[in-house]
N, C-alpha and C positions, 0 to 999 in steps of 0.2 A: 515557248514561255513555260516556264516551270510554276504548275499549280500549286496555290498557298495553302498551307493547312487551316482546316477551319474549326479554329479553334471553340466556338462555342458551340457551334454546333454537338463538338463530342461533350464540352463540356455539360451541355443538356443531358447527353445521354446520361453521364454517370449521375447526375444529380437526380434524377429522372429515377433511374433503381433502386436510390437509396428508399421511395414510395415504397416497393415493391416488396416481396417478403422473400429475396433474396438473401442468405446468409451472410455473415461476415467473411465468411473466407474468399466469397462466390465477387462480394463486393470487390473488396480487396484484389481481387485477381483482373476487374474490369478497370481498377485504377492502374495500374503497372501495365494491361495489355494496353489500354490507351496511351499512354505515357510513349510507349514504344510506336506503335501506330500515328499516331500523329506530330510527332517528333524525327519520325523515318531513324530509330536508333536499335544498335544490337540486343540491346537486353535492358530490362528494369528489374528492379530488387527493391521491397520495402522492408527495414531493417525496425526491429524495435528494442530500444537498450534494456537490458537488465541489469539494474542498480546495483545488485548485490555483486555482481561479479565484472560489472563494469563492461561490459561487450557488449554487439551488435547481433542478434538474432534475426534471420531472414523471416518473414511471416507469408511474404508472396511476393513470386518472382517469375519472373519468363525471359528463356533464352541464355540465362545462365547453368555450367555446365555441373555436376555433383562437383566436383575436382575443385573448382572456386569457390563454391559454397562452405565445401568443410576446409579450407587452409587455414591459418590460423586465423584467431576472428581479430578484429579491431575493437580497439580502445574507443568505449563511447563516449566516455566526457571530453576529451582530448578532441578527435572530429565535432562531436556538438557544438563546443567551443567554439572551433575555427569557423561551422557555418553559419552562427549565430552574430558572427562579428559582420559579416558581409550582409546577412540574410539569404547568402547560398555560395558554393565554393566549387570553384569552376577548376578542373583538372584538364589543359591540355592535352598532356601528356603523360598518361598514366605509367610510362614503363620506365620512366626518370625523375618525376617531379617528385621532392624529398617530402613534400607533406601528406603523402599517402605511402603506403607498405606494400611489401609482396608483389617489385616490381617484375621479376619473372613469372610469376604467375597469370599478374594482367598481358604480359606479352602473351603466352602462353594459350591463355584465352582468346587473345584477339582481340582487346581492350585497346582501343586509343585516346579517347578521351572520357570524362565522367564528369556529370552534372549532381549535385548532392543538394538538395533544399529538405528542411526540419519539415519533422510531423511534431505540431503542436497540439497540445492540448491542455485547456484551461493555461495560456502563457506558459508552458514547460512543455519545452521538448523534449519529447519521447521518442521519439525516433528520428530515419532520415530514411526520403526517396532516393534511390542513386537511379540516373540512366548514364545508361554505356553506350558508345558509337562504335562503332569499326575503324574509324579515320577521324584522325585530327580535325575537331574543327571548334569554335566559337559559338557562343550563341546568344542570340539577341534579348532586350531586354521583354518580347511577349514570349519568348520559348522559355523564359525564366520567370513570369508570373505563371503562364499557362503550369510548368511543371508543381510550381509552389499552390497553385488550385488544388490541385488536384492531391495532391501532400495535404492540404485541409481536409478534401473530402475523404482521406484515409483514415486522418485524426478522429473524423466521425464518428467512423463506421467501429472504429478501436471505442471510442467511447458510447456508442450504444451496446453494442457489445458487452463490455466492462459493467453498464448499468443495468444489462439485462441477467446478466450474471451474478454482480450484486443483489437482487431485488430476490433471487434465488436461492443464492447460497442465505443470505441474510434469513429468508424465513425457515429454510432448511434446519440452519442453525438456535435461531431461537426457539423454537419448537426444541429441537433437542437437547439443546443445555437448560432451559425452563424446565422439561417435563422431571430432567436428571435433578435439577436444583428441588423443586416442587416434589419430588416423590420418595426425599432423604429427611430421616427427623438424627441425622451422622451431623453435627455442626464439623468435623475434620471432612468430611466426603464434599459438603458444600463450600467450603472453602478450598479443596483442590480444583471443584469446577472451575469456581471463580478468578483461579488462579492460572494454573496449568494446563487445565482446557480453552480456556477462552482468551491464553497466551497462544498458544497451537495456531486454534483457529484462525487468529490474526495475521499472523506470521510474527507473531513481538519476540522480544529477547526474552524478557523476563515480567515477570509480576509479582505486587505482594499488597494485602489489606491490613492497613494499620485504622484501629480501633480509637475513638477519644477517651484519656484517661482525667478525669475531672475533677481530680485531686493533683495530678501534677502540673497539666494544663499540658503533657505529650501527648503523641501518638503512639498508638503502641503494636506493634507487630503483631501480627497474630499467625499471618499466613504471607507466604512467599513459594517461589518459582522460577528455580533459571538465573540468580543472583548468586553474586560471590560472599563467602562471609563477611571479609572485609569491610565490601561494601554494606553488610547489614548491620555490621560491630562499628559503624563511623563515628557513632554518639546519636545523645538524644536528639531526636525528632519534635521540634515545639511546633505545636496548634498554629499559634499566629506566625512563625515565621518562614514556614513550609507551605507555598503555597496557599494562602488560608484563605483567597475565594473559593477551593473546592469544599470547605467546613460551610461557606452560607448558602452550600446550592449549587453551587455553578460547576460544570464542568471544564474545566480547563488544560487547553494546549497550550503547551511547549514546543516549538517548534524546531528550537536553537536553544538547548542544555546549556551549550559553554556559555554566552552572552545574555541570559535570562535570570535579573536579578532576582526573580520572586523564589528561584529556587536554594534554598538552604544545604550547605554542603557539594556545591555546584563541581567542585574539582572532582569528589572523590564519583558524580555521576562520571564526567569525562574520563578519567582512569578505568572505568565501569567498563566503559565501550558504550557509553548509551549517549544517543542524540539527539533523541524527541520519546517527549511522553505525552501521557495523558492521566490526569486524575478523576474520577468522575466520583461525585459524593454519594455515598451509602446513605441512602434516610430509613430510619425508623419511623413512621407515622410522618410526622412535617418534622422529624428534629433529625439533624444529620451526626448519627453516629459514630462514622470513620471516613474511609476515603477507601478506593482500588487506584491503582496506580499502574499502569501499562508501560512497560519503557520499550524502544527502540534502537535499535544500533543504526538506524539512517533516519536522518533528516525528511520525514514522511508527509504526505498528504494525510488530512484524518474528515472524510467525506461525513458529513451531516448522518446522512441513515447510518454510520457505522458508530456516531458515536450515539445516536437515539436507542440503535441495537445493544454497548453498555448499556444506558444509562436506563435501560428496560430489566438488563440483564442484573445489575445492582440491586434495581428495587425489590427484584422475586429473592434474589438475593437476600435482602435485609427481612426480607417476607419468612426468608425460611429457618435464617438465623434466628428468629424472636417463635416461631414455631416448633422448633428444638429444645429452646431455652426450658418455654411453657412446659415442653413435654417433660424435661427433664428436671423442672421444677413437682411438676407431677409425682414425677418416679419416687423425688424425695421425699415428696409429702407422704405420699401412699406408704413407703418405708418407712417412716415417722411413726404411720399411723398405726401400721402393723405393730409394731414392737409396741408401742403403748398400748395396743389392746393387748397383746400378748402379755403385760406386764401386771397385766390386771387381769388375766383368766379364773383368779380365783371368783371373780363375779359370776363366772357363765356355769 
C-alpha cells in the first residue's frame, strides 16, 4: 500500500519557521523544497511577476536546470489570467498543450506535467508556484489546496519582507530628503527634492508642485519633473476643478487616471502615459498652499506608510519654503536698508 503524504504535518512545519528568524529567501526555499517532497514531483519554482516588463521572475526554485531558467520568460498577465479563472491551471502535458510556451524546452528538461496556483497578496496576485513532475499525471483536489497553502505561505514571507524593507528604506529615506530639504534656504534646490528626488525614490514617472494663486483661483506651476511640455502647456489648472479634496487637506489617490472624474484634463494625463497618481496637499501652518502631484505609468498600490512618508515630506517641505521666503524677505530688507542709510551718510 502506497503511503499518503501527510499533508499537515509539513504543512506545520513551514508555518512553524515563519516564527523563527529564518530569512526570506531561506523561507521561500522551505516552501518549493516541500512542494516538491510531499507531492513526490520533479522540480518547483516560485515565479514573481514584474509589472513593468510583464514577465515572470524565478525568486526560488529546486530541481530546475540553469537552461530552463533563463529561456525566454513568460508573459505574467496572460498566465495570471488563465490561473485566476480556475484558481490554478493544471497542464497535463507540458510538451503540446498550447496554453503554455517553450514546448521543446519542457521536453528537454524532462517536464511532463505542471501544476500552477497564484501567490497572492492583499487579493493581487503577484505571482505563481509552478510544480513540475517527470510523468504525466492529474491531481486531486488536496494536492491542489495543499500546493495553493503553501503559495499563501510564500505570499507571506514576500510580504514581510516587503514591509520589513519598507520600514527601512522609508526611514533611510526620510532622514535624507528631510535633512537635504531642512538644510537648503535655495527655494529652486527644495523644490527639485520635492520633485525629482522623491520621483526617483519612488519609482514615479514624473512630478510637479502647483502653488494656489488667489487672485485667479488656479494652480500654478512652479516646479516639475519627468513631464512632457505638452502635458504642462494643457491649459489652466482650476483650484475647484482639479481635484480639489487635495486643497482642504486630504491626500488623494487616483488609482484609474482614464475613468476618474475628479481629474480635470483626464485625456491629455492618458496621452501622458500616466495611470495613477497621487496629490498630497502642501500646508502652510493649517492653510493649504498648493498641492505635490506624483504620477505613475502603472496602475499602482499606494501603501499607508508611503503616503504618511509624502505627506511628512510636504510638510518640511512647506516648512522650508516659508523659511526661504523669510530669509529672502530678509536679504531685501537688509538691502533696503543699506542704501537708505547709505543715502543719508552725510548724517555720520
Amino acid at each position: 500500500m502506497t503511503e499518503q503524504p501527510d499533508y499537515f504535518r509539513t504543512f506545520c512545519k513551514v508555518s512553524k519557521a515563519f516564527g523563527t528568524v529564518l530569512s526570506t529567501e531561506k523561507l521561500l526555499d522551505l516552501v518549493v523544497v516541500s512542494a516538491i517532497e510531499s507531492m513526490d514531483a520533479k522540480a518547483a519554482c516560485l515565479f514573481l511577476a514584474d509589472e513593468e516588463k510583464d514577465i515572470f521572475v524565478p525568486v526560488a526554485q529546486k530541481g530546475l536546470s540553469d537552461n530552463y531558467l533563463h529561456a525566454k520568460p513568460l508573459q505574467a498577465k496572460q498566465l495570471v489570467s488563465a490561473i485566476l479563472k480556475g484558481g490554478y491551471l493544471h497542464i497535463k502535458d507540458a510538451t503540446s498543450d498550447p496554453r503554455v510556451e517553450h514546448h521543446d524546452v519542457k521536453k528537454a528538461e524532462g517536464i511532463a506535467s505542471i501544476l500552477d496556483v497564484p501567490v497572492m497578496l492583499q487579493d493581487k496576485a503577484i505571482g505563481v508556484l509552478a510544480l513540475y513532475t517527470s510523468t504525466a499525471r492529474d491531481f486531486s483536489d488536496d494536492e491542489i489546496d495543499f500546493l495553493s497553502a503553501l503559495a499563501e505561505q510564500g505570499g507571506m514571507a514576500i510580504e514581510r519582507a516587503r514591509l520589513l524593507d519598507r520600514i527601512q528604506s522609508n526611514s533611510a529615506l526620510f532622514l535624507q530628503l528631510a535633512s537635504n530639504i531642512n538644510s537648503s534656504l535655495d527655494i529652486k534646490h527644495i523644490l527639485h527634492i520635492l520633485t525629482a528626488e522623491i520621483s526617483e525614490a519612488f519609482g514615479m514617472k514624473g512630478a510637479l508642485i502647483r502653488l494656489v494663486n488667489e487672485k485667479t483661483g488656479t494652480l500654478d506651476l512652479v516646479a516639475t519633473w519627468g513631464l512632457s511640455d505638452d502635458f504642462l502647456n494643457k491649459g489652466p489648472v482650476s483650484a475647484e476643478k482639479s481635484i480639489s479634496e487635495a486643497l482642504q487637506g486630504k491626500t488623494v489617490i487616483i488609482q484609474d487616471v482614464a475613468g476618474d472624474q475628479r481629474i480635470q484634463y483626464r485625456q491629455a494625463h492618458v496621452d501622458e502615459g500616466i495611470a495613477s497618481l497621487l496629490s498630497v496637499p502642501i500646508k502652510s501652518r493649517q492653510e493649504v498652499i498648493g498641492v505635490m502631484r506624483l504620477f505613475s505609468a502603472l496602475k499602482r498600490r499606494y501603501p499607508e506608510d508611503m503616503v504618511m512618508l509624502l505627506e511628512a515630506l510636504a510638510h518640511a517641505g512647506a516648512l522650508a519654503i516659508q523659511n526661504a521666503s523669510m530669509y529672502l524677505k530678509l536679504q531685501h530688507d537688509k538691502e533696503s536698508l543699506e542704501k537708505d542709510i547709505w543715502s543719508h551718510r552725510s548724517w555720520f
